[in-house]
Short mmCIF file of the C-alpha atoms (twelve columns), coordinates in Angstrom:
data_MODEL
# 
_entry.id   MODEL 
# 
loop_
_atom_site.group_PDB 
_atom_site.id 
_atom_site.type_symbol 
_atom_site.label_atom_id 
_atom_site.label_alt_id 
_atom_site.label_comp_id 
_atom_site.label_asym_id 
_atom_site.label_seq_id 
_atom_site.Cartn_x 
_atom_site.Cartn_y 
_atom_site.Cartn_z 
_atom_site.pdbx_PDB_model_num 
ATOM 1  C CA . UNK A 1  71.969 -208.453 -142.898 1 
ATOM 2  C CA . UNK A 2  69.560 -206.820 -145.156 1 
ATOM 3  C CA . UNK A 3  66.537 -204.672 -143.928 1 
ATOM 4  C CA . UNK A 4  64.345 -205.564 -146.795 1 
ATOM 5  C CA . UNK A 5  62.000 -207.899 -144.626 1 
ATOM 6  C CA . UNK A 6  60.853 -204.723 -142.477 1 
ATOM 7  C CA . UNK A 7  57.603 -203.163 -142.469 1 
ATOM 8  C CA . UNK A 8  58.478 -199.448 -142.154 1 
ATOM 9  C CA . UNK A 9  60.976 -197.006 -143.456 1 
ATOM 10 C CA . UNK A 10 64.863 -198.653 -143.634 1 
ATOM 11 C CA . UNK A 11 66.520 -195.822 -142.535 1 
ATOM 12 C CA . UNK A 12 65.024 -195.433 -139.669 1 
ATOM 13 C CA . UNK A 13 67.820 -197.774 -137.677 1 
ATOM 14 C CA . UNK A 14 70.190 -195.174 -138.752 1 
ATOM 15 C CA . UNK A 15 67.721 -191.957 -137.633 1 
ATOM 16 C CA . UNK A 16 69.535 -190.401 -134.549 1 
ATOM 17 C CA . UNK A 17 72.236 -192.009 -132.223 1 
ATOM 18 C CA . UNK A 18 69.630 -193.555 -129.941 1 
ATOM 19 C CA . UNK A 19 68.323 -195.390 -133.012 1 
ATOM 20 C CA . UNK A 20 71.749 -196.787 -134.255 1 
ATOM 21 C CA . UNK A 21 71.652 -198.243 -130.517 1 
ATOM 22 C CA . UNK A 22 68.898 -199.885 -130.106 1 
ATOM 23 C CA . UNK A 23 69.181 -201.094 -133.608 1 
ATOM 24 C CA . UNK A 24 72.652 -202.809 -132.059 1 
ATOM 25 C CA . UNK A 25 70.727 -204.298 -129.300 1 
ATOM 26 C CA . UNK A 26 68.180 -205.500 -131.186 1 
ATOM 27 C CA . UNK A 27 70.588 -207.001 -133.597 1 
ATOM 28 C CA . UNK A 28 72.103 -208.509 -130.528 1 
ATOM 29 C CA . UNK A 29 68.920 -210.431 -129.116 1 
ATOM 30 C CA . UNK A 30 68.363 -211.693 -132.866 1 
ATOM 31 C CA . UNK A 31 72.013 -213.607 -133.171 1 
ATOM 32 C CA . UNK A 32 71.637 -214.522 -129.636 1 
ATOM 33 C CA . UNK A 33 68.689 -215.754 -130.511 1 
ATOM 34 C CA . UNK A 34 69.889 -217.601 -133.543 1 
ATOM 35 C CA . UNK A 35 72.362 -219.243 -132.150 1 
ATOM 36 C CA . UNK A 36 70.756 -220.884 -129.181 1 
ATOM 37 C CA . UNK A 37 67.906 -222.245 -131.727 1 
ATOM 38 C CA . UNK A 38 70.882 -223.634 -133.714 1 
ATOM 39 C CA . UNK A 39 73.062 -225.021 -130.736 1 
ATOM 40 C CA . UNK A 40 69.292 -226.570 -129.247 1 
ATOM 41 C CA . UNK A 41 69.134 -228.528 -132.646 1 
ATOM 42 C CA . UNK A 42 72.951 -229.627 -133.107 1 
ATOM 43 C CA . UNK A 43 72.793 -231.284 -129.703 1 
ATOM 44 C CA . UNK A 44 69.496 -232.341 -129.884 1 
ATOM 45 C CA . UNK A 45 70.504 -233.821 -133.219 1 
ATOM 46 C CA . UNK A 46 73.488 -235.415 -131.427 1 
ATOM 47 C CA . UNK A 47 71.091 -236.903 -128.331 1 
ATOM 48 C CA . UNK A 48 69.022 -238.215 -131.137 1 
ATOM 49 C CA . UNK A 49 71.540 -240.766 -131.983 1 
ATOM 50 C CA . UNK A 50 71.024 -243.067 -128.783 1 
ATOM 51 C CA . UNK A 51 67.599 -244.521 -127.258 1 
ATOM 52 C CA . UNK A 52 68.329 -243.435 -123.826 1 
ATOM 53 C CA . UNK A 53 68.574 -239.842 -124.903 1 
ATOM 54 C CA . UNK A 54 65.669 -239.379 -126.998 1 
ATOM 55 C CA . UNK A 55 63.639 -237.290 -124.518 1 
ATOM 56 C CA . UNK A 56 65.386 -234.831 -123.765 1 
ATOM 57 C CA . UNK A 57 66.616 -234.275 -128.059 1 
ATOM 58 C CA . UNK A 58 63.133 -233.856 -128.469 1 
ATOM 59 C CA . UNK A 59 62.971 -231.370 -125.968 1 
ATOM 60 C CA . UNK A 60 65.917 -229.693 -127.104 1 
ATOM 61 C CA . UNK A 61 63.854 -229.888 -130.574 1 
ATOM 62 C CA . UNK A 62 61.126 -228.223 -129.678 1 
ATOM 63 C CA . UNK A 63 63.001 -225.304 -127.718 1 
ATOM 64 C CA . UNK A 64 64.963 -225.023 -130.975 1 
ATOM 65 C CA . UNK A 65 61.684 -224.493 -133.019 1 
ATOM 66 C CA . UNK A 66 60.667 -221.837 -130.203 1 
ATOM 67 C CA . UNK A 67 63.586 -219.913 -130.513 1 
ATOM 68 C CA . UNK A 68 62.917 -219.566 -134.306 1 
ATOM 69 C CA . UNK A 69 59.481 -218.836 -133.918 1 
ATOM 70 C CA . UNK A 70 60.869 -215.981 -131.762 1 
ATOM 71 C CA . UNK A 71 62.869 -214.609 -134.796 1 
ATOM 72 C CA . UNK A 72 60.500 -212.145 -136.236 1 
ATOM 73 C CA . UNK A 73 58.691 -211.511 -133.146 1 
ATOM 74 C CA . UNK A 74 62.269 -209.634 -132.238 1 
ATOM 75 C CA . UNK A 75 62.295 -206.932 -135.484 1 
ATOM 76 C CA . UNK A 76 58.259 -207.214 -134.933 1 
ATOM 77 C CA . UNK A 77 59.197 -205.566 -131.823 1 
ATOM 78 C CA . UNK A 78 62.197 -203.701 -132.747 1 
ATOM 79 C CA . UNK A 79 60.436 -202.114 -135.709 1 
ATOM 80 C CA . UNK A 80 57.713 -200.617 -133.124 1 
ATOM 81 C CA . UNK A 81 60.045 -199.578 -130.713 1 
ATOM 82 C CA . UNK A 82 61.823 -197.284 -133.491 1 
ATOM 83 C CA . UNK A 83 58.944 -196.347 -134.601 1 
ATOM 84 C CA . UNK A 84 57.389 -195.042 -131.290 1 
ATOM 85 C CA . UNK A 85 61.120 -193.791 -130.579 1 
ATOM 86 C CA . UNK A 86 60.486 -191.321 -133.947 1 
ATOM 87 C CA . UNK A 87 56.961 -190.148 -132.866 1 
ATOM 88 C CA . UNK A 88 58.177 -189.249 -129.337 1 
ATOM 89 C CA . UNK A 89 61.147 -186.943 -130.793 1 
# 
């Protein structure tokens, strides 16, 4: 995974210890987070298939398009806690 997509200085993830960690974390949340949107649509995708099932794929849709919604809001967030992280040492 490249850093290109953030706002602020790369190396900051790699600053002090305390940055390489909650750089990990963060990391964390975002494959987390990537693989529940991605598990939402397989078996929504796989609900999809039979009438009686329909409601709840389309559920399982739409959390699946929250999730990834929720994608940059995580290094939105990471990217200011690093950065207020710097200022306060």
């Amino acid at each position: 995974m490249t850093n290109q997509h953030r706002f602020m200085d790369n190396r900051l993830s790699q600053k002090t210890e305390r940055h390489r960690q909650i750089t990990a974390r963060y990391d964390l949340w975002y494959s987390l987070n990537d693989l529940g949107a991605g598990l939402m649509f397989v078996i929504g995708s796989i609900l999809f298939f039979s009438e009686a099932t329909q409601t709840p794929a389309t559920w399982l849709f739409l959390t699946g398009s929250i999730l990834f919604t929720v994608r940059p809001t995580i290094r939105v967030v990471q990217d200011i806690h690093l950065r207020r992280l710097s200022h306060n040492n």
